[in-house]
N, C-alpha and C positions, 0 to 999 in steps of 0.2 A: 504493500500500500504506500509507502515512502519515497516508490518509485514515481507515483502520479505526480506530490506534489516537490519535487525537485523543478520541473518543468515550471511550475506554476508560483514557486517563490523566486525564480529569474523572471518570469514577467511582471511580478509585485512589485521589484526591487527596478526594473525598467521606467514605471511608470513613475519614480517618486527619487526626488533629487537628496534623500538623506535619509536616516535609518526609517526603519518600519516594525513596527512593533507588529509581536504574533498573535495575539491577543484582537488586535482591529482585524489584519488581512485574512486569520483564521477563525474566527470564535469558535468557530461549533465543531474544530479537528484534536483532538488527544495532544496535552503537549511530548506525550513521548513519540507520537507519528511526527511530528513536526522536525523533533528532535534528530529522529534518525533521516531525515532528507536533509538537515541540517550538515551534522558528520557530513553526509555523500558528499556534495558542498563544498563543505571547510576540505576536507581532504583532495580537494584539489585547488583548492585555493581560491572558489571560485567566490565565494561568499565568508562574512566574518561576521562574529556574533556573539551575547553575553547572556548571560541569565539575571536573571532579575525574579525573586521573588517577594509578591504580594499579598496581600491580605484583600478576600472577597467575600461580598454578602452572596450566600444563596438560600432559595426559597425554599421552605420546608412544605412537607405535598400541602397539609392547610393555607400555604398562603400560596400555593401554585394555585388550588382552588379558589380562593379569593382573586386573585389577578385575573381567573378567567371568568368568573362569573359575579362581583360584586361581593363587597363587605359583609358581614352577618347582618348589622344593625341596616345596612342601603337595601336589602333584598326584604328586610321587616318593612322597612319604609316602602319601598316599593309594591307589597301588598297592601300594606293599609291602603296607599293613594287610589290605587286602583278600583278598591271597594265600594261602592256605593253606599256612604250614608255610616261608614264606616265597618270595619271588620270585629266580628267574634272573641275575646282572645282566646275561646275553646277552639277556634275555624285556623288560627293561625300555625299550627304546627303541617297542618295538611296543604296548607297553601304553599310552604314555603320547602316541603315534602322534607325538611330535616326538625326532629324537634331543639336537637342541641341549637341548630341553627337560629329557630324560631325564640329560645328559651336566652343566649347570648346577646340574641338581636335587640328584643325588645328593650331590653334593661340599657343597651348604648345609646339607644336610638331615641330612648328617652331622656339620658340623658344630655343629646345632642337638640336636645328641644323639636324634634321632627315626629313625632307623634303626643299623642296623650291619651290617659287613660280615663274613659268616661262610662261607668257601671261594668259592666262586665265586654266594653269593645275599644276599639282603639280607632283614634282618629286623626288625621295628618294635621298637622299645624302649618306647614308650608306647601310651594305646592314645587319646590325641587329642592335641589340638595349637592353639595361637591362632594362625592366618594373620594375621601384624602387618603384612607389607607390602601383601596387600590391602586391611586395612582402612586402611591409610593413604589408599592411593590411591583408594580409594571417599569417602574424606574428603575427598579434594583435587576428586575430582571435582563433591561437591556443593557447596563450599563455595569453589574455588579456592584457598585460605592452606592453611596448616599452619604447626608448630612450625618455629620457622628451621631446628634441627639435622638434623628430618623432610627438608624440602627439599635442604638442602644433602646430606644422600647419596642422595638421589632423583635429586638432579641428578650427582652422581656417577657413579651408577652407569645415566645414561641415559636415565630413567623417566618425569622429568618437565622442562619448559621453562619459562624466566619470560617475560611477553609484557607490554608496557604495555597498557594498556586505557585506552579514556575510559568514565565513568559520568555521570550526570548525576542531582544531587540536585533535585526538582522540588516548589517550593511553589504555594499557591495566587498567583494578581494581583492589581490592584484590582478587577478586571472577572470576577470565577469564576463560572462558573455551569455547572452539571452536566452541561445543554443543550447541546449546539454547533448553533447556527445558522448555514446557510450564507448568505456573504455574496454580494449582485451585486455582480458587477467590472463591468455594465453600465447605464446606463439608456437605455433602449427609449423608442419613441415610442407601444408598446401600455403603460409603465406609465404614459404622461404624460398617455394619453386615457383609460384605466382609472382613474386613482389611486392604483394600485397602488403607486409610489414612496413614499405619503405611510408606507407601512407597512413595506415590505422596508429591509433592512440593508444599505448601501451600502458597498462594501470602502475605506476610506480611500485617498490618493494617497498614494505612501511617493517622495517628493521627493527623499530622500537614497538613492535605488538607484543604483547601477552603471547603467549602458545595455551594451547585449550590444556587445561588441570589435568593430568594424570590420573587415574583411581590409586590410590592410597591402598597401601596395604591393611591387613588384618590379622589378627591372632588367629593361629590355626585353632579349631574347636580343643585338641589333645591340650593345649596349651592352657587354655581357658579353663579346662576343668584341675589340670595339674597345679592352676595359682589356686583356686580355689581350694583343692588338699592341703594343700604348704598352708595356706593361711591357717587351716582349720587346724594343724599341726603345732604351728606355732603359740598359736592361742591356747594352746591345751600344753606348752613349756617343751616342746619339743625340740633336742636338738638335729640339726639335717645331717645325714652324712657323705663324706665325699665320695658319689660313684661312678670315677672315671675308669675305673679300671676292667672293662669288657672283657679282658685274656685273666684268665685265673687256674691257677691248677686244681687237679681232680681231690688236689687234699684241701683246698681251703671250701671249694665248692659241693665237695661229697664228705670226705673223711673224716672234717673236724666236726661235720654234722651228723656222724655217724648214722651214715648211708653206706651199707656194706655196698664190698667192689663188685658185687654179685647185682646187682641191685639193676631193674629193668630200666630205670632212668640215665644209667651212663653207659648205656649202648650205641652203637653209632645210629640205631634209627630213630634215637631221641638225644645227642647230643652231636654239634659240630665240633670236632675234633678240631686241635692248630699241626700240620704236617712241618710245620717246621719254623723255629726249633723244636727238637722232639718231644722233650722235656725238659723241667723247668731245673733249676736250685730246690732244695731244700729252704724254707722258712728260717728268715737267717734273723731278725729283730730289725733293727733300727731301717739296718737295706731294702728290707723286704719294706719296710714301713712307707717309703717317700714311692712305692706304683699307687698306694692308694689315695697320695696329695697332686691338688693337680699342678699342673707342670711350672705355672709362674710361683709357686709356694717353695723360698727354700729350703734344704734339708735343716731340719732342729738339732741345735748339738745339745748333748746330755748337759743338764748340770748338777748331774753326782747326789741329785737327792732323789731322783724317783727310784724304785725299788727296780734296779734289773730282772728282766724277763730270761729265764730259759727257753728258748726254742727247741734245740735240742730235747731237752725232758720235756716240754709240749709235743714235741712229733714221738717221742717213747711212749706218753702214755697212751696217745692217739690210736698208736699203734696194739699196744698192749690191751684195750678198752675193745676194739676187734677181735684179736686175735684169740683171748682166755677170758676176756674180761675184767673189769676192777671197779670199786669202787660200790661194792654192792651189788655189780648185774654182771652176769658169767657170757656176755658177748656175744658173738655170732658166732665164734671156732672155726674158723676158718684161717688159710694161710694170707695174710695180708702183705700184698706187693709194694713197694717201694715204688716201682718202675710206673707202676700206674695209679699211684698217689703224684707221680710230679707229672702225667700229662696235662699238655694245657689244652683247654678249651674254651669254647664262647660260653660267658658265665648264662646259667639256667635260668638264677633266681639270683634276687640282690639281699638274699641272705649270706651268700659269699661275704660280702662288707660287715653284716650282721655280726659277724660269725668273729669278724678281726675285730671291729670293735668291741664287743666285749670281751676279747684276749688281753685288747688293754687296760676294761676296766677291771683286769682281775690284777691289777700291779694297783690301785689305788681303789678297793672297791666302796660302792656308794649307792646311793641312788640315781638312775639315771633314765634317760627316753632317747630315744633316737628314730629317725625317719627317714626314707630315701624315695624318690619315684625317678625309674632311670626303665634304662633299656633291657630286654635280656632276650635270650633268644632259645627257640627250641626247634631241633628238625623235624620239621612238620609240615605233611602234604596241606598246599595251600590251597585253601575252598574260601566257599564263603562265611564261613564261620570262623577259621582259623587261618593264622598266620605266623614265617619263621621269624619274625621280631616285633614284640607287643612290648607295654610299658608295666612295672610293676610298681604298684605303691605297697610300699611294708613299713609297718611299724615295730619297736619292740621296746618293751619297760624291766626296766632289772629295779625289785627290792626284797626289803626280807618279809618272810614269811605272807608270803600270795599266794588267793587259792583261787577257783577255778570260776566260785561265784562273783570276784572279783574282775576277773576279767570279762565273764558273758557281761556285767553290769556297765563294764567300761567299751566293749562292744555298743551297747544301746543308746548310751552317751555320743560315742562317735558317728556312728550311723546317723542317729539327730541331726549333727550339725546338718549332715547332708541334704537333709528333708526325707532321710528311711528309718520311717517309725514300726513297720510292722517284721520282726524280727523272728525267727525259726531257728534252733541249734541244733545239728543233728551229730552223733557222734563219728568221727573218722579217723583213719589211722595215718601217720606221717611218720617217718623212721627217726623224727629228732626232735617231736612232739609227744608226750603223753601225760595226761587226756589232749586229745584234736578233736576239733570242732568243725565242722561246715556249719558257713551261714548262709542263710536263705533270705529273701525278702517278698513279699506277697509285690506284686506287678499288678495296679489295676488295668494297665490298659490292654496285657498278657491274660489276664486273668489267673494267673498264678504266682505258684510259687515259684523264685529264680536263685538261682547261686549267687554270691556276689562274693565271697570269701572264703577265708579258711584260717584258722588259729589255732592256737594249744599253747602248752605252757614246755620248753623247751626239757631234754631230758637230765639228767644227774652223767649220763654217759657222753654228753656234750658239753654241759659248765665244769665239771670237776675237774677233769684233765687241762683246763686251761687257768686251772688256779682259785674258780670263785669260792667263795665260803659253801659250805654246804646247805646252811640255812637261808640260802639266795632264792630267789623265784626270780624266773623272766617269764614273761608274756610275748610272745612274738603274732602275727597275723600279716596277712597280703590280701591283694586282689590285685585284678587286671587296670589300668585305668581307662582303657577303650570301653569295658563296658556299662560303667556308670555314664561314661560320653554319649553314648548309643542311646542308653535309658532316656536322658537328657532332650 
């Protein structure tokens, strides 16, 4: 539409020897239609111009109806006069077919002395009358101002509104010309075999434009529910732990969780084995310590007060806790390999991490929490349900003397935060939990029940060999974090 009046603000600007307001030569077009034939224009220099805003009366729809058909009080008058002998005042709500109308009227118009009231009729006292208030507002309507004191009981009494406005005052450019020629924003390879180019108008390059906004990126949804855990974590005294370390060997990820070497979970069609190197070191302390800081963190030197760790007598008893047993439970009896306690693998579960940090909180033992949501991976044919790398969220709490109702209760707690109130425990068996738990959670939009967990309280053939007191309890649990995303 901005295209018409390009044409038609060079011949406004033809006819008139100095600026031209937009306002007189357009009344009744949008000042933003104006505006952009304006740009067209200015952008070529053909036309120059400023803005200017004002302040304007406009009629509200009661006094558009007034301007078009007479005041309340001049249409009262104008029945009575007509009347013969005078009018009803029961006859005037009909006559005048509004009663608001009839009911405002009389009372002005009375007291404009242009009727009276004589028994029960009304009678002209003159025999014409200046309707002032619609000539005002026929005034405002062409013109938008009036007299301040006109406005202000206009606006009193309803009539009229003040609105800012933009106008634009429009001179000629350096470049005016009556013509608008359009320009090519292109050149062709028929104007460059024609000629044509040598004659057409090329649109300049305008090097100071904006380029059109980009779309802005987003948090992937995994991410969005993974800040929501950490917060919930945090808030609950949690500390996070570092899990950078994805290559782990089959002792810190099976052995020291006493998962015998037998065990259908460190087969090659459930774990990704590393070909090379073949195997790892032996768990040496401080060394072994700086894979599981990340890599800008640098190594800590002892200062001679914290209780040194045996590794060595942690991987014996490790070993000894498999092999015969100790500590109260007589083991699995079986020959336990060295060679495939240091294979490394892609960690399963981020109890691996679990598993070191509480190695160290057995050199200073306390109370403690701890939390991770990281990556792990399992080899596993990939469908639509399942995949070889998902996200794990696991928590674990070490104190003394914890039993089992404590944890389901601390379960019910955390679920809450999440908005999962309705909660299922069912018993299950884990080779480095006992008692284990599955949780379940009712799904209304499922109509059921769904897994969402798993927990227990870690075993005595897991913490003792790493030094904790024996009156210690830990609570460990996981889940996936894809599928609370999924729920979501």
């Amino acid at each position: 539409m901005a295209t018409e009046y390009t044409s038609q603000i060079l011949h406004v600007l033809s006819q008139s020897d100095g600026p031209v307001l937009s306002a007189d030569a357009f009344p009744s077009v949008p000042s933003t239609t104006i505006k952009s034939a304006l740009d067209r224009l200015k952008s070529r220099d053909m036309v120059a111009y400023k803005d200017i805003v004002r302040e304007e009366a406009v009629l509200t729809p009661e006094a558009e109806g007034i301007a078009a058909n007479g005041s309340h009080e001049a249409r009262v008058f104008e029945a009575v006069r007509k009347a013969m002998g005078g009018l009803k005042i029961a006859d005037l709500p009909s006559v005048v077919d509004n009663k608001e109308i009839a009911k405002v009227g009389q009372g002005k118009a009375m007291k404009e002395g242009w009727i009276a009231k004589d028994k029960d009729t009304f009678k002209a006292k003159v025999d014409s009358i200046i309707d002032t208030s619609r000539e005002q507002l026929l005034a405002i309507q062409k013109t938008r101002t009036h007299s301040k004191a006109v406005i202000s009981d206009l606006k009193r009494r309803k009539l009229v509104t003040m609105q800012k406005v933009i106008i634009f005052e429009i001179d000629k450019g350096p470049k005016y010309a009556i013509d608008f020629v359009k320009e090519e924003t292109d050149l062709t390879a028929d104007m460059l075999a024609s000629g044509a180019w040598k004659t057409v108008q090329l649109k300049p390059y305008n090097f100071k434009a904006r380029g059109t906004l980009a779309e802005s990126g987003a948090l992937h949804p995994l991410n969005k529910v993974r800040h929501e855990f950490r917060q919930i974590f945090f808030e609950m005294g949690f500390e996070e732990m570092p899990t950078n370390c994805y290559v782990e060997t089959g002792f810190w990820n099976f052995d020291a969780l006493f998962v015998p070497q037998q065990h259908p979970a460190r087969d090659m069609q459930d774990t990704f084995f590393i070909s090379d190197p073949p195997k790892a070191d032996k768990p040496r302390g401080p060394q072994h310590q700086q894979q599981h800081l990340p890599r800008d963190v640098p190594a800590q030197e002892s200062d001679g007060e914290k209780p040194s760790q045996n590794y060595e007598e942690y991987w014996n008893n490790v070993k000894e806790t498999h092999e015969n047993g100790k500590y109260g439970s007589v083991g699995y009896r079986y020959p336990w390999k060295e060679d495939e306690s240091l294979r490394l693998v892609l960690r399963t579960h981020t109890t691996a991490t679990s598993t070191y940090m509480l190695r160290q909180l057995a050199a200073n033992p306390r109370p403690a929490r701890y939390f991770s949501i990281d990556r792990v991976f399992r080899n596993e044919t990939v469908d639509a349900t399942h995949l070889a790398e998902f996200h794990q969220v696991e928590g674990v709490i070490a104190d003394w003397n914890l039993s089992l109702g404590g944890l389901i209760g601390f379960m019910e707690v955390f679920f809450a935060k999440m908005g999962i109130y309705q909660l299922r425990f069912k018993p299950a068996y884990n080779p480095y939990t006992e008692p284990s738990l599955e949780i379940f959670s009712y799904h209304a939009g499922l109509q059921k029940w769904v897994e969402i967990g798993n927990s227990g309280m870690f075993r005595p053939e897991m913490l003792e060999p790493m030094g904790l007191p024996t009156d210690m309890r830990v609570y460990g649990w996981g889940l996936s974090l894809e599928r609370p995303t999924m729920i979501k």
